[in-house]
Every structure is written in C-alpha cells, then in structure tokens.
C-alpha positions in Angstrom: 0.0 -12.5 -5.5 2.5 -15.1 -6.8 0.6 -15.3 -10.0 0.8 -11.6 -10.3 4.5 -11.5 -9.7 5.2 -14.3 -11.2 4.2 -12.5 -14.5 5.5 -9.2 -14.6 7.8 -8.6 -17.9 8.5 -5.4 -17.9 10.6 -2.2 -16.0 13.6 -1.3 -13.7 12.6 -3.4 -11.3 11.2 -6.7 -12.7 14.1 -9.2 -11.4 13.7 -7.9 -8.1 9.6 -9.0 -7.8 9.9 -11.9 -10.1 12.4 -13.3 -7.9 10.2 -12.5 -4.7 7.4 -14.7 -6.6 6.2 -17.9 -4.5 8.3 -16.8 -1.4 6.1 -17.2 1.6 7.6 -14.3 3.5 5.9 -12.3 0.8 3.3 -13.5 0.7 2.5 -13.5 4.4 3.6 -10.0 4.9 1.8 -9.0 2.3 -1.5 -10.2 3.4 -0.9 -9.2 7.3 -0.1 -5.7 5.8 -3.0 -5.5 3.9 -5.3 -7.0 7.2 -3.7 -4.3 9.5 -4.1 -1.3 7.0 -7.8 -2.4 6.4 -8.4 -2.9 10.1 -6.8 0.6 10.9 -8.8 2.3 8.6 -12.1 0.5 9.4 -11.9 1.6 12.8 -10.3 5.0 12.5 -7.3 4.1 14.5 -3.4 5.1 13.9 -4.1 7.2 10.6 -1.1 8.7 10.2 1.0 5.5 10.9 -1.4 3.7 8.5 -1.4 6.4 5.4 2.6 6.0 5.8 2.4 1.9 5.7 -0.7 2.1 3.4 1.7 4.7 1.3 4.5 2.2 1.2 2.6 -0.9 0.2 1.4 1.5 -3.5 4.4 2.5 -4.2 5.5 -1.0 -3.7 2.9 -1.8 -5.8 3.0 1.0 -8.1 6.9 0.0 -8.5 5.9 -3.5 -9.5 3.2 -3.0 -12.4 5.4 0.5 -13.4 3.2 2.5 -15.6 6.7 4.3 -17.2 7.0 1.1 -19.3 4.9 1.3 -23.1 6.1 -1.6 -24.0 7.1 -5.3 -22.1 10.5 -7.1 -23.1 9.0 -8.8 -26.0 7.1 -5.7 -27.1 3.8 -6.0 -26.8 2.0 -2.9 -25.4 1.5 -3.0 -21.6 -1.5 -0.9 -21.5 0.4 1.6 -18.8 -1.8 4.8 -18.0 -0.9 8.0 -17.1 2.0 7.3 -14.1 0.7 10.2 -11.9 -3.4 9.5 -12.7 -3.0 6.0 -11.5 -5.0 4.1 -8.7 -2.0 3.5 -6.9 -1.2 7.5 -6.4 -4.9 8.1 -5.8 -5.5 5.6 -2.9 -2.2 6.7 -1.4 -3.0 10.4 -1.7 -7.0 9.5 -0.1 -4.7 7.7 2.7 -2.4 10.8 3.4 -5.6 12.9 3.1 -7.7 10.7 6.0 -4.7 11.1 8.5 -4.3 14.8 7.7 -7.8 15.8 8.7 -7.8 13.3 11.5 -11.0 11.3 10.1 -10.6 8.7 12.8 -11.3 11.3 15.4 -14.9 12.0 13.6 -15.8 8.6 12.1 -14.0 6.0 13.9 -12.0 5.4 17.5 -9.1 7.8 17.0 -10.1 9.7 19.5 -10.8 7.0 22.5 -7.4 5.7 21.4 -5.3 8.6 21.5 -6.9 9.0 25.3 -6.3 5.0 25.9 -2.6 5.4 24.9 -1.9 8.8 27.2 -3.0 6.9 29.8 -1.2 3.6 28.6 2.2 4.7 26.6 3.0 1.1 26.9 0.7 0.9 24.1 3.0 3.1 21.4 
C-alpha cells in the first residue's frame, strides 16, 4: 500500500494520500478493514454494515487512483477508464447488492446471527 500511495501523481486529492504514505495507522487500518470486510462476507454475516464499510473503503480507493484525471502532473497519460465502469463502482455496487437481497441469510450465517444477537443485543 505504501508503494501504491507513495506514487500517485495525479488528481484533487493526491497530497492528501501521498502524505498518508508509510504511516502505520494506514496501513494497519487498512489491512484490518480489508480482513473484517472479507471475513463478513465469507461468512454471510453483518451485510448491510459490511456493503456500507466495504462501500467506503472504494470510494476511498476509487478517490486515490481518480479515473477523472487523463493526464498526471508531468503529463503523461494515466490510462484512467471510464469513472462510472470502473472495478471500484462495480465491487461496491455487488456489495450493496449482497446486503440488499440478504445473501447471508441463504449462503452464509446471517441468519443464526440475527437470532444470536435478539437473544444477545450486547452483541450490536
């Protein structure tokens, strides 16, 4: 990730990531987002509060690479694609999708867990 950052050269919000480049705090929360989102989604639990965080983490993302950009400081092409066909909005929109039709009620343990937390609200 700090390579990543670490090289961006282009759009609005550049200075913001660069600067956030080789910071451990990123780095860590980064990586323990990822590890919960994948975790949630592996076993079908907390959709909706996943496809909001999961959400959040592209359009961090998304924000970071910023496909509006054609060309990078020193203009050279950046080989952007379309902003609104990108892998960023399609994950995201797969995410919202899963929690909308409660997938983790059908394929995973959504549905134990809703059960475990009414009788545990300790637990939200």
């Amino acid at each position: 990730m700090d390579r990543f950052l670490s090289g961006l050269d282009h759009g609005p919000f550049e200075s913001m990531f660069t600067s956030w480049a080789g910071d451990a705090w990123a780095a860590w929360l980064f990586m323990v987002g990822l590890l919960g989102i994948a975790i949630a989604l592996l076993a079908g639990i907390g959709l909706r509060i996943t496809a909001l965080t999961g959400t959040l983490m592209l359009l961090l993302m998304w924000a970071a690479e910023w496909p509006l950009d054609r060309h990078t400081d020193t203009g050279e092409l950046t080989q952007s694609t379309n902003p609104l066909i990108e892998y960023h909005v399609i994950y995201a929109l797969v995410l919202i999708g899963l929690a909308a039709v409660y997938a983790g009620n059908t394929w995973g343990l959504g549905r134990r867990w809703a059960n475990l937390v009414r009788r545990n609200r300790w637990l939200l």
